[in-house]
C-alpha positions in Angstrom: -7.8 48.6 28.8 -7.5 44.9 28.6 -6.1 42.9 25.7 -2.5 43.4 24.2 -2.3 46.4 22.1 -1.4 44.0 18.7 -5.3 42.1 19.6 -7.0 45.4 19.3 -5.0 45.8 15.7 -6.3 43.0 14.6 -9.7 43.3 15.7 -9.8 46.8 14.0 -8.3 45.4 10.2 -11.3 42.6 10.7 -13.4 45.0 11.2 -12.7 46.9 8.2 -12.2 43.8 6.3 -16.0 43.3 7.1 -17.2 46.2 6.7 -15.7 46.7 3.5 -16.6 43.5 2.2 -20.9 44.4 3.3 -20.7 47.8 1.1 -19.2 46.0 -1.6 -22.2 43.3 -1.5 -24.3 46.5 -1.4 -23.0 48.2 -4.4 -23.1 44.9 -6.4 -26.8 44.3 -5.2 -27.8 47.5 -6.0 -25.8 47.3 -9.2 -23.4 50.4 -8.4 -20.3 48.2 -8.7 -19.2 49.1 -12.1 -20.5 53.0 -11.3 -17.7 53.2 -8.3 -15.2 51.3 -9.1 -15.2 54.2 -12.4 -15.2 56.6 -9.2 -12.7 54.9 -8.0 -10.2 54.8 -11.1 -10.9 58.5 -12.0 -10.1 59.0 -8.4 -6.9 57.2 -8.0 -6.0 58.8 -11.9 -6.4 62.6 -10.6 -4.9 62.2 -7.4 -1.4 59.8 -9.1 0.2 63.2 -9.5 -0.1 63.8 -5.8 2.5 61.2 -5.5 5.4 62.3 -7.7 
């Protein structure tokens, strides 16, 4: 491997900053937005006992 170990980090967090950012132009193009960001909430609300 070449590269310090703190490059390839990085280039993995851009990565997902990227790709995160192209499936949420998706979902807004495609008008699921609102749809998974409900997904989302319910989600996060079932799962927030998990962390007591």
């Amino acid at each position: 491997m070449t590269g310090a170990p703190w490059m390839r980090c990085h280039e993995t967090a851009l990565l997902a900053l990227i790709l995160r950012r192209l499936v949420l132009n998706y979902l807004s193009d495609s008008n699921l937005y609102e749809e998974f960001k409900t997904i989302i909430v319910e989600y996060r609300t079932s799962h927030a006992e998990d962390k007591r």
